[in-house]
C-alpha positions in Angstrom: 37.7 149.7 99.0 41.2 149.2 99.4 42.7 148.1 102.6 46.0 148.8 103.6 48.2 146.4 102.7 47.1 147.1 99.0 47.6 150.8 99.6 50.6 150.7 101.0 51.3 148.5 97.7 49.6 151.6 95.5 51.6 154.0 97.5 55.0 152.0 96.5 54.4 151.1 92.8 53.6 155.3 92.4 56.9 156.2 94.3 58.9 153.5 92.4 57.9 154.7 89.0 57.7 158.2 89.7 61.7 157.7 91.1 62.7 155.5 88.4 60.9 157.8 85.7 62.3 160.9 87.4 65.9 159.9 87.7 66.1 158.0 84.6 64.8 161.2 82.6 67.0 163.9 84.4 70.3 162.2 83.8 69.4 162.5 80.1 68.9 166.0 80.3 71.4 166.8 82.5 74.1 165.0 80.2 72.7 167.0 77.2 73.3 170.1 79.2 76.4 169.3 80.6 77.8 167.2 77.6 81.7 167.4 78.9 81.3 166.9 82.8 80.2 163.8 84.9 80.6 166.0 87.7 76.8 167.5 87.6 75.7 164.2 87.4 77.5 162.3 90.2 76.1 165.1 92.6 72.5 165.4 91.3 72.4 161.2 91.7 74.0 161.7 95.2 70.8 164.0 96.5 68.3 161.5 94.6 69.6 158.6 96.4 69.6 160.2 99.6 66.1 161.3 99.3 64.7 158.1 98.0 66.8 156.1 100.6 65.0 158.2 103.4 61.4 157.6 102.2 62.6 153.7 101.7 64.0 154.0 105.4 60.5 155.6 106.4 57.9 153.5 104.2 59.4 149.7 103.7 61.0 149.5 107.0 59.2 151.0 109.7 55.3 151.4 108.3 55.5 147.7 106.6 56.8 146.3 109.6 53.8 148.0 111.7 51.2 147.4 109.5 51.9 143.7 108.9 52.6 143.2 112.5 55.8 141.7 112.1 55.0 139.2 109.2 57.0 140.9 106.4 57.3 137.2 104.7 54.4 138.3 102.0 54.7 142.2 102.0 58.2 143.0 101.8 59.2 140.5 98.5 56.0 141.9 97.1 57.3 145.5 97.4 60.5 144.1 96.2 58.8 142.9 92.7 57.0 146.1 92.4 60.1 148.3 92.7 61.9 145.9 89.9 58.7 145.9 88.1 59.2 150.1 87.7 62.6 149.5 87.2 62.7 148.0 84.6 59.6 149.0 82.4 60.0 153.0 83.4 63.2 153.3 81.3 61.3 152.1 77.7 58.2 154.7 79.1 61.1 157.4 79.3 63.1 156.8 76.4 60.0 156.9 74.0 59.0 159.9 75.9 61.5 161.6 75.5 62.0 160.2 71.6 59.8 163.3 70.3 60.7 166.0 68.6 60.2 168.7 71.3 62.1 168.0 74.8 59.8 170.4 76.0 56.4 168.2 75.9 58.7 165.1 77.5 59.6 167.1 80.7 55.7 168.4 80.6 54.3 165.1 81.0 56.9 164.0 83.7 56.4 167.1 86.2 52.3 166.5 85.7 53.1 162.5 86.3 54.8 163.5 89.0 53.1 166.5 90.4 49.7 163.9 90.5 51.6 160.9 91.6 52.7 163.1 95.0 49.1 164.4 95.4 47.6 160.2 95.5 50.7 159.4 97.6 50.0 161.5 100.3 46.6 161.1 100.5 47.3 156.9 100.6 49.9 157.5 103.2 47.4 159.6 105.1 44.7 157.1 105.1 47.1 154.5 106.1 48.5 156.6 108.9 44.8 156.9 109.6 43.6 153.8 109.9 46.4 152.2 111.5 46.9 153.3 115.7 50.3 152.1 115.9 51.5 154.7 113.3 50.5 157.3 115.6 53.6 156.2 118.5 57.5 156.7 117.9 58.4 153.6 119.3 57.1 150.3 117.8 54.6 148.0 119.3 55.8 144.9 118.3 58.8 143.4 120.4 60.6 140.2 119.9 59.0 137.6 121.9 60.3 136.5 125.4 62.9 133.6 124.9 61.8 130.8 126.6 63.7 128.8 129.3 66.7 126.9 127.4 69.2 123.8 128.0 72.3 124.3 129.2 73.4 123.1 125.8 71.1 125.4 124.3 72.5 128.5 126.9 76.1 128.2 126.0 75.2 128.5 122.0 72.8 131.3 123.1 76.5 133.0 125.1 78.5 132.3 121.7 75.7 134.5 119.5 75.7 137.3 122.1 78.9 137.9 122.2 79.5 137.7 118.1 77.0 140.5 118.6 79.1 142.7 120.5 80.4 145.7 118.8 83.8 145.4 117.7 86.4 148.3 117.0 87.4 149.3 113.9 91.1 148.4 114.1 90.1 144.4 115.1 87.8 144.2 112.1 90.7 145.1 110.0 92.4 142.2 111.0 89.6 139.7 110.8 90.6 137.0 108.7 87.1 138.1 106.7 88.1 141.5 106.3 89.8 141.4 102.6 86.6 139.2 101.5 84.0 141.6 102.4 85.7 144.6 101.5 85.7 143.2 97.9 82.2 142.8 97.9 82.1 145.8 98.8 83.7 147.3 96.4 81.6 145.8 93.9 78.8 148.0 94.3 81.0 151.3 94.1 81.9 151.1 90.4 79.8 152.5 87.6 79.8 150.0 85.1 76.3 149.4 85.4 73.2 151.3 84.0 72.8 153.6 86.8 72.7 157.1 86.3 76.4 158.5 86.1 76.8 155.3 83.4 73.6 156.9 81.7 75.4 160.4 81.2 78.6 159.0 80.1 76.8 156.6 77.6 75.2 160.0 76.3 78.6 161.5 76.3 80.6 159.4 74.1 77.6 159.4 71.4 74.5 157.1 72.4 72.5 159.7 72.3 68.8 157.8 71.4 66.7 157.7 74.7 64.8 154.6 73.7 68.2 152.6 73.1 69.5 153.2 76.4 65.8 153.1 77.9 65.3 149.7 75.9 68.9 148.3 77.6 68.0 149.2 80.8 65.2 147.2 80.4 67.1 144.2 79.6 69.6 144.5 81.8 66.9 144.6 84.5 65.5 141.6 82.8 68.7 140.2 83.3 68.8 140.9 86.9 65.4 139.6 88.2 66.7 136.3 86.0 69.9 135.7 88.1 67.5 136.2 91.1 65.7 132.7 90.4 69.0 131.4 88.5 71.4 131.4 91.5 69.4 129.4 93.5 69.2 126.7 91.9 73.0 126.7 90.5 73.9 126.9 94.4 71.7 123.8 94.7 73.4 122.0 92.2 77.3 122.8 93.2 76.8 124.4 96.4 77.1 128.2 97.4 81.0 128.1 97.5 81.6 127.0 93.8 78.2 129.3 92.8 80.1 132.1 94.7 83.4 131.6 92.8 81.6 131.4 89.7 79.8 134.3 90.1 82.5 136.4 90.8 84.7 135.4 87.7 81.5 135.7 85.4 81.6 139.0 86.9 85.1 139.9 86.4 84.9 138.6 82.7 81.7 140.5 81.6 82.9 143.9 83.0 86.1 143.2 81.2 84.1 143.4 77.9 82.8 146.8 78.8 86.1 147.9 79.7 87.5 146.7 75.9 84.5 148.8 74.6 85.1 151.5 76.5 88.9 151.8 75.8 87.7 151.7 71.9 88.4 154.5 69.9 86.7 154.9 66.6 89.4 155.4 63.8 88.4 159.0 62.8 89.3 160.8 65.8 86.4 163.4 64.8 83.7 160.5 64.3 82.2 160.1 68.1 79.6 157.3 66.6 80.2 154.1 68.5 80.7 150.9 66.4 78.6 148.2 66.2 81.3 145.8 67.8 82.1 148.7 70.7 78.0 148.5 71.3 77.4 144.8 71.7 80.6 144.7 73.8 79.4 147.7 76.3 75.6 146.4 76.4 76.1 142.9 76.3 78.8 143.0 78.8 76.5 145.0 81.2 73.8 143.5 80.7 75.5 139.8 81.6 77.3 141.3 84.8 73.9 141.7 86.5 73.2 137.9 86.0 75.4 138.0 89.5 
């Protein structure tokens, strides 16, 4: 029998790969539906993420942190591996899928993967739910524990955190002197140069239409990814987290910049819409070094 931390585990590795299969497959079909417009696509990936951001919200956050009791040091990274684990092998799983001949069979197999996958799912969730008390209250049983008596040294360092975690407005976080800094992080993670699913439609768009390419690249890309995870580390080890940071960022800047160049490539029959060879390493290669970040 299972308990419920490996559930719980179950439960995530089925929603992971059913949400990765799911929205990795309907992107392609919606792009060779809608083969002039991004438009469809933007909005169909706005509802997924909302929905899987609320069963995230729901699943990782509050149950994990209930049924581990607070120690989310072995659970949480393990959910983490399991959700790049499905994010990066569902793509190939897709792409073959949806390789055959009849489009038809490929969309059969996903709604019966997925129609299954949401009957085990709920009955894991119930079980946990079940079997775990705690579940059954809105509010959470586990509290912070009481801080014990401190120095005065140890009281005026305890003041200076308190009040760095007092609300601020909006107009004096403007004029932080880290204001400019984290509003280009930010706006990092807003642009589409990445394998996600608006990039999937346009890839589709401007002629890469083979599912097990893009499917394959994904892959690697996500490869890629979990690599920087271990290789930052160690290069922030080695020069320190301000030059790693710097470094990061320009080997960001200069990888997109390839995608960019193969993007702005135009083939030199206007009525030819097959991209080049050069055009494809540049747009791959470039996206699949910017997630070394």
């Amino acid at each position: 029998m299972l308990n419920n931390h490996q559930k719980l585990y179950l439960s995530h590795a089925l929603t992971s790969w059913t949400d990765r299969s799911f929205e990795f497959a309907s992107y392609l079909l919606i792009s060779k539906l809608y083969t002039t417009s991004l438009l469809q696509s933007s909005v169909y990936g706005c509802t997924l993420k909302l929905s899987f951001i609320g069963n995230s919200i729901a699943i990782e956050k509050d149950w994990a942190y209930i049924i581990s009791e607070g120690h989310l040091e072995v659970l949480l990274p393990t959910m983490r591996r399991i959700d790049l684990v499905c994010k990066t092998v569902s793509p190939i799983f897709v792409g073959y899928l949806l390789a055959t001949p009849s489009p038809l069979v490929a969309s059969v197999v996903i709604c019966a993967w997925t129609t299954v996958s949401a009957i085990v799912e709920y009955l894991l969730v119930s079980q946990i739910h079940r079997d775990v008390p705690a579940l059954h209250t809105r509010a959470s049983p586990y509290t912070p524990p009481t801080p014990t008596p401190s120095t005065p040294g140890e009281e005026s360092n305890q003041e200076v955190e308190e009040e760095g975690s007092v609300p601020v407005s909006f107009r004096e976080y403007i004029h932080h002197k880290t204001f400019l800094i984290t509003l280009s992080v930010g706006m990092l993670y807003i642009n589409v140069l990445s394998f996600g699913g608006t990039m999937t439609s346009y890839l589709v768009m401007i002629g890469y239409t083979n599912s097990t390419l893009l499917g394959t690249m994904k892959a690697v890309s996500g490869i890629v990814g979990v690599a920087g995870t271990y290789a930052m580390p160690l290069l922030a080890k080695r020069i320190g987290n301000v030059r790693t940071g710097l470094w990061s960022i320009w080997q960001l800047v200069l990888s997109l910049s390839l995608v960019l160049i193969a993007i702005a490539d135009k083939p030199p029959n206007s009525n030819d819409t097959t991209p080049t060879t050069t055009t494809s390493v540049l747009l791959f290669g470039g996206m699949a070094a910017s997630r070394l970040c």
